[in-house]
N, C-alpha and C positions, 0 to 999 in steps of 0.2 A: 733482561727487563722483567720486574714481576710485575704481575697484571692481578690490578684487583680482584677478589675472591668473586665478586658479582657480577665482575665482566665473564669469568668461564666456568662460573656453577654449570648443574648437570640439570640437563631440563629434559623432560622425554622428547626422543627423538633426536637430541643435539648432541651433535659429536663434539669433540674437544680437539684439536687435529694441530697437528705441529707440523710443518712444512720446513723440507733445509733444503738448501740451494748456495754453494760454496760461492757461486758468484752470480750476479743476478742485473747485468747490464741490462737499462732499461731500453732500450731502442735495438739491439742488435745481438745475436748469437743465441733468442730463441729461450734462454734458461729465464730471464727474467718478463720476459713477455708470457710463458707461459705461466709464472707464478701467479702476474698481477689478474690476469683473465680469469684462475683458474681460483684463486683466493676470493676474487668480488663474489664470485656466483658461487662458492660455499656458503659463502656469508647472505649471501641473496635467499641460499635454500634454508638458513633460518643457524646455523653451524658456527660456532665458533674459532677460528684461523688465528694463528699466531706463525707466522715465517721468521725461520734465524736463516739468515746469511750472511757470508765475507761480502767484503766489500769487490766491485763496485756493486753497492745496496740497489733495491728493485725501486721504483714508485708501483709504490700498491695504494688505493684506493679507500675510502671509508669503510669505517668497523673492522676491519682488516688490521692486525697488533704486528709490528715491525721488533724482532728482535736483533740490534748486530750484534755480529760473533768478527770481531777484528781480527784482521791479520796483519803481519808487517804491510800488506800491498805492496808488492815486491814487483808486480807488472802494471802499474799504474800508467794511464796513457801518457800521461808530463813526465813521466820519469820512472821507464822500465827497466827492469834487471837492474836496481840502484841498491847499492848499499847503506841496511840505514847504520844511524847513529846508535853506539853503543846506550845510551839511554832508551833506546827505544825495546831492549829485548826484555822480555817479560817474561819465560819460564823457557823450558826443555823446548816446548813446540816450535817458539820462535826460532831455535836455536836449528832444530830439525829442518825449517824452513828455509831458514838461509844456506841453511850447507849442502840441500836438495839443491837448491838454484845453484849455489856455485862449483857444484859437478854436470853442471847443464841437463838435470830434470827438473819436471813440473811437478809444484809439491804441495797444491792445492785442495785437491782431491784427497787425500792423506789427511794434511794438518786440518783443513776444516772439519773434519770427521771427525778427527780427537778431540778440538774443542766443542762438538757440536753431543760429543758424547758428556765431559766434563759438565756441562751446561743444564743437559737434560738428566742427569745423574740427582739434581737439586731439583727436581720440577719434576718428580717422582709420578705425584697424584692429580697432574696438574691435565696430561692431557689422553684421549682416549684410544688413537691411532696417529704413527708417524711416518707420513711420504718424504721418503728422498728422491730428489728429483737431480739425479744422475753423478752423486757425487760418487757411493759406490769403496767408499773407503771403509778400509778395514775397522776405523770406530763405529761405524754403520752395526757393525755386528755384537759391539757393544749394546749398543743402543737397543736393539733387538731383542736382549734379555732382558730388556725393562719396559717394552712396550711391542703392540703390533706394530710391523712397518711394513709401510707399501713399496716395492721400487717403482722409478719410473725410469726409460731409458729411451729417450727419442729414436736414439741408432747407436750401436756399440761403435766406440770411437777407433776400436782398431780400424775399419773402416778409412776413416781420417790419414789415420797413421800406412796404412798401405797407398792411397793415391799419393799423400805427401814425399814417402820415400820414392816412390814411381819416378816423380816430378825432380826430387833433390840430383845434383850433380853426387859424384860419387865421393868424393871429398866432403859433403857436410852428411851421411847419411850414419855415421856413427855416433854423430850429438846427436841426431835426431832419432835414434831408435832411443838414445840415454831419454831425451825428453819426453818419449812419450812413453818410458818405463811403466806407470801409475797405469798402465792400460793391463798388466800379468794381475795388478792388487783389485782391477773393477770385474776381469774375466774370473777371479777365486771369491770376492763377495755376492755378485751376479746369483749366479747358481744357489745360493743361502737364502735368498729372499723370494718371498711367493705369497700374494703373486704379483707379479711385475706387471707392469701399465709401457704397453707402445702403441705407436700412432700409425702404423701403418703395417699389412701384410709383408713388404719389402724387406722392414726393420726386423718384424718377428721372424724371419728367415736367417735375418744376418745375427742377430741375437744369438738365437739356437745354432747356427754354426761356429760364431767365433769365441761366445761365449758360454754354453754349451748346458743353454737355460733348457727345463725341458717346456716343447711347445704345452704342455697343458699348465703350468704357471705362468703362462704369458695370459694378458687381459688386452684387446686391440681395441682402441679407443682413440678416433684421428682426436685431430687437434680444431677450434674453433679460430673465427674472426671477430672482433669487434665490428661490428656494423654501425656502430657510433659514429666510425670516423671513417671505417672501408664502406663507401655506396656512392652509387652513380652521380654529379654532379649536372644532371641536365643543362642547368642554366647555365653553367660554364664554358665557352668554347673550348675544344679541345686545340691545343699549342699543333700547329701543322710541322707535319715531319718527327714530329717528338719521339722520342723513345726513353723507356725507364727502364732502372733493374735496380733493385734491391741487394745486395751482397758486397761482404766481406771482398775489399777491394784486394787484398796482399795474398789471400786465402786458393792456392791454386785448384782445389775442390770446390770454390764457386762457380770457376769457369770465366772469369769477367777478362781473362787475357783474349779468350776465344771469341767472345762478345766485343772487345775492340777489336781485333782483327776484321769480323765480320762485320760493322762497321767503318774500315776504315774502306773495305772496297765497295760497299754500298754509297759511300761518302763521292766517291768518283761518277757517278753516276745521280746520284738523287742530294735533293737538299736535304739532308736529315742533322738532328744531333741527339745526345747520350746524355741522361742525366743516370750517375749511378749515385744509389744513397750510401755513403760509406765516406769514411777515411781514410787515402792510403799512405804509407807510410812515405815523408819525405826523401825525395831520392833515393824510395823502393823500384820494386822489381815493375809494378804497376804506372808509376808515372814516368819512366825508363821507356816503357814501352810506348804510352802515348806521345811521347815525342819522337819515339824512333818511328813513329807512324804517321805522324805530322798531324795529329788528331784535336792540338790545343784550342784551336777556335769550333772545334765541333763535340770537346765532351767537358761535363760539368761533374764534381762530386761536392755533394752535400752530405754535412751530416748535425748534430745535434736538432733536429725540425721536431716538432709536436706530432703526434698521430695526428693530427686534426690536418697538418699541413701535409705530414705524409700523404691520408688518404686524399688530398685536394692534387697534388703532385703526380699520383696515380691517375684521378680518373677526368684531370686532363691532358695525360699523355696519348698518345694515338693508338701505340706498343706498346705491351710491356716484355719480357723478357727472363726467363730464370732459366741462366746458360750453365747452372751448376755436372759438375762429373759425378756425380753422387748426391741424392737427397734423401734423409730419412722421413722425411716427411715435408716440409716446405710449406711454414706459415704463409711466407712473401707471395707465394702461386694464389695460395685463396685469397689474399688480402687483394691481389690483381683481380684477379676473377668476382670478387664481390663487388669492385667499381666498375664492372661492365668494361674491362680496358681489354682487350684483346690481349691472349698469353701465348709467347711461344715459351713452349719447354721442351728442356734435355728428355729425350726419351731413357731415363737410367732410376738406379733406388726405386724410390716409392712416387716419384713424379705419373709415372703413368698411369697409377690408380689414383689418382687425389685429381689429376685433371680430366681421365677420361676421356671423350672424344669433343671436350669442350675448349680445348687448346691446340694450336699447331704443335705436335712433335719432331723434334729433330735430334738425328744423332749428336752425342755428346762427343767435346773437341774437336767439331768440325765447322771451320769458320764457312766456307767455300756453302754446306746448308743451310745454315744460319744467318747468312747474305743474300741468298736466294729469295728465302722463305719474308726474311725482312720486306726484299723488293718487292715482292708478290704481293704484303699487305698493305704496304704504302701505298703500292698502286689502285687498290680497290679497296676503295670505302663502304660498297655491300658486303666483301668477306671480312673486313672489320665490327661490323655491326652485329654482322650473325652470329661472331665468335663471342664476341663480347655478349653480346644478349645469352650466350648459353653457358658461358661460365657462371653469368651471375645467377641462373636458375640454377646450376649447380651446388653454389655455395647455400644457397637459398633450401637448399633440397636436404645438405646433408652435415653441414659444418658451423654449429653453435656452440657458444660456451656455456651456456645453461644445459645442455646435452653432456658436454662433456664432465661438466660437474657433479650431475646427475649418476652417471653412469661410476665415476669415480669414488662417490657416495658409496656404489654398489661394490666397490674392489675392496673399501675400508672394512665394512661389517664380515666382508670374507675372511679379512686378515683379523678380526677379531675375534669372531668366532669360530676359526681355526684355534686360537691363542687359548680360548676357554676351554677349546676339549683336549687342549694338551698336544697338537699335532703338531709344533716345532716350542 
C-alpha cells in the first residue's frame, strides 16, 4: 500500500516505523493483539505506524496504515492445508509455500519474510526503524541491510515444539519435528538482531538458551492490557459457579485438557461450569474428551466475541483460570487480573512473575490441584474478593500499553543509532 508523502513525512521527534507480523489473528494467539495495542499507542505518542502482515490480517485501530502482504492462506480456518487452484500461484514464493506444506512444514515464517523483504525493498525512504514481531525469517536479514530493525520474540517457539513432541504419540512425532523445522531458520536469525524486545524474565532465559541470543541484546518489556474493555464490572452480577479460561482449545501447551479434568471432578461435587474462549477443532482431541468426561451440559466454547464482550465475560465470571504448561508471558492472566476475577495459574514460564502473589498457583498438569484449588475458591467468597482485588492493583501498578510503547520508542532509537555508527 503506498501512503501518501504527508501521512509519513519526517517531523522532529517522529519515527517512521514499519511493523511485520506474518500472521496477525485478532482475538487469539497474542501476535495480533500485540500489534493492535502496541500500534494505537505509537500512534498516540505522536509516531507514524504502518504494519504489513499475512493474512489472517490484525484489526488495528485509527491512524494506524494496514499494509497486506498475501499469501496463499494455506491454514485458513474454513479450509486448512487446502490446495489452491493453479490460478492462484503468483511467483517462486508461492510455489515455496506450497511445497513446504506438502512435505508437512510450516512455511510462514520463511515466505512472509521474503515478501515482506521484496516489499520493503520499494519503500527504501519510506520508513525510520523496522520491528519484527517474531517472524524471524531469513528475509528478515534482508531487510536489515536496508533499515534498523527491532526483534521481538514473546518466547522462542522451540519451547512449543518440546512440550508438543513431549505430548505427541510416537508415530506423529517425525511430521512434527518436519513442521516445526522453521524453528533451526528463527534460532540462526535470532542471534543477528539486536536488540530484541521480550516480555518476561522466563522468556529472556529460554531465548538465551535455545536461541543463543546474548542476554545483553535482549530489552525486557512485559506486555500491556487494554482497560478499555479488561475492568471490573460492579454493576454486573457475577454468574454463580462460573468459571473462564482463555486458551487455545486443541493446543496441549494451554493446558485446557487438565482444566477439564479438573473440572469434571469438581463438577461431582459443586454446581460449577466452564466457559472456555476458543474453537476447538470438530471431532478433535479436545471435544473427544469432554464427552468422554461427560462434561457437555457443564462446558461452553465460545469464540469470535468483541473485547468488549470478552472483558464483560471475564469479570462476570467468579474464576478465571490460565491452566497453560508453559507461558511466555500470558496477556489472558493480566486481562483476568484487571477485571478483578480471581486467577488461578500454572506455576511454570513467566506466569509466576506477571501474577506474583496476586493469583492462586498451582502445579502445571495436575488436575487433582487444580480441583482442589477450584473448590476452595468457590467455596469462599472473601478469598475471591481478596484475590481479585489484588490482581487488579497489580495490573494497575505495572502493565500499560502506553508504557510499553513508551519503552519500545526507546529500543527503536537504539537500533538506530547503533545503525548510524556503523555497529551492524
Amino acid at each position: 500500500m503506498e501512503v501518501p508523502d504527508d501521512q509519513r513525512e519526517r517531523e522532529p521527534g517522529r519515527l517512521r516505523v514499519a511493523l511485520l507480523s506474518y500472521r496477525s489473528k485478532p482475538t487469539c494467539g497474542g501476535q495480533g493483539v500485540y500489534l493492535r495495542h502496541l500500534s494505537r499507542e505509537l500512534v498516540a505518542l505522536g509516531h507514524y505506524v504502518e504494519v504489513f502482515s499475512g493474512p489472517p490480517y490484525p484489526e488495528l485501530d485509527e491512524g494506524v496504515v494496514l499494509t497486506k502482504v498475501p499469501s496463499l492462506d494455506l491454514y485458513r480456518d474454513e479450509d486448512p492445508f487446502r490446495t489452491p487452484a493453479r490460478d492462484e500461484y503468483r511467483d517462486w514464493i508461492d510455489v515455496l509455500e506450497v511445497a513446504t506444506m506438502w512435505t508437512a512444514g510450516f512455511p510462514e515464517p520463511l515466505t512472509f519474510s521474503l515478501r515482506a523483504l521484496r516489499e520493503l525493498k520499494k519503500r527504501r525512504g519510506d520508513f525510520d526503524v523496522v520491528q519484527d514481531n517474531q517472524t524471524l525469517g531469513y528475509g528478515v536479514l534482508g531487510i536489515q541491510k536496508l533499515f534498523p530493525v527491532v526483534g521481538t520474540i514473546h518466547h522462542p517457539i522451540s519451547v512449543d515444539r518440546r512440550i508438543e513432541l513431549e505430548a505427541a504419540p510416537l508415530r506423529k512425532q517425525l511430521s512434527m519435528r518436519r513442521w516445526y523445522g522453521f524453528v533451526r531458520m528463527q534460532s540462526i536469525v535470532a542471534p543477528r538482531l539486536k536488540p530484541i524486545l521480550t516480555v518476561s524474565e522466563s522468556s529472556l532465559a529460554d531465548i538465551h538458551r535455545d536461541f543463543n541470543v546474548p542476554q545483553s541484546s535482549m530489552r525486557l518489556i512485559p506486555l500491556g492490557v487494554d482497560t478499555r474493555y479488561f475492568h471490573p464490572r460492579p454493576h454486573l452480577p457475577r454468574r454463580k459457579g462460573s468459571i473462564v479460561a482463555v486458551a487455545s482449545a486443541d493446543s496441549p501447551m494451554k493446558g485446557v485438557a487438565t482444566l477439564l479434568r479438573a473440572v469434571a471432578k469438581l463438577a461431582t461435587e459443586r454446581d460449577v461450569n466452564l466457559t472456555v474462549v476458543s474453537r476447538p477443532t470438530p471431532g478433535g482431541p479436545t471435544e473427544k474428551l469432554v464427552q468422554e468426561l461427560a462434561l457437555g451440559d457443564r462446558v461452553r466454547f465460545v469464540h469470535g466475541i468483541s473485547d468488549d464482550e470478552l472483558g464483560e465475560l471475564i469479570a462476570t465470571s467468579e474464576i478465571s483460570v490460565v491452566p497453560s504448561l508453559y507461558e511466555g508471558f500470558s496477556l489472558p492472566a493480566v486481562e483476568h487480573m484487571a477485571c478483578a476475577t480471581p486467577l488461578v495459574a500454572s506455576r511454570t514460564g513467566a506466569l509466576p512473575e506477571v501474577v506474583g502473589d496476586a493469583a492462586v498457583q498451582v502445579a502445571p498438569g495436575d488436575p487433582e490441584e487444580l480441583a482442589a484449588v477450584l473448590r476452595r475458591l468457590h467455596d469462599s467468597p472473601q478469598e475471591r474478593e481478596r484475590i481479585g482485588r489484588a490482581g487488579y492493583d497489580r495490573v494497575m501498578e505495572r502493565y500499560t500499553w502506553h508504557v510499553v510503547a513508551k519503552r519500545t520508542v526507546e529500543a527503536y532509537h537504539e537500533a538506530i543509532e547503533a545503525r548510524r555508527k556503523g555497529e551492524r
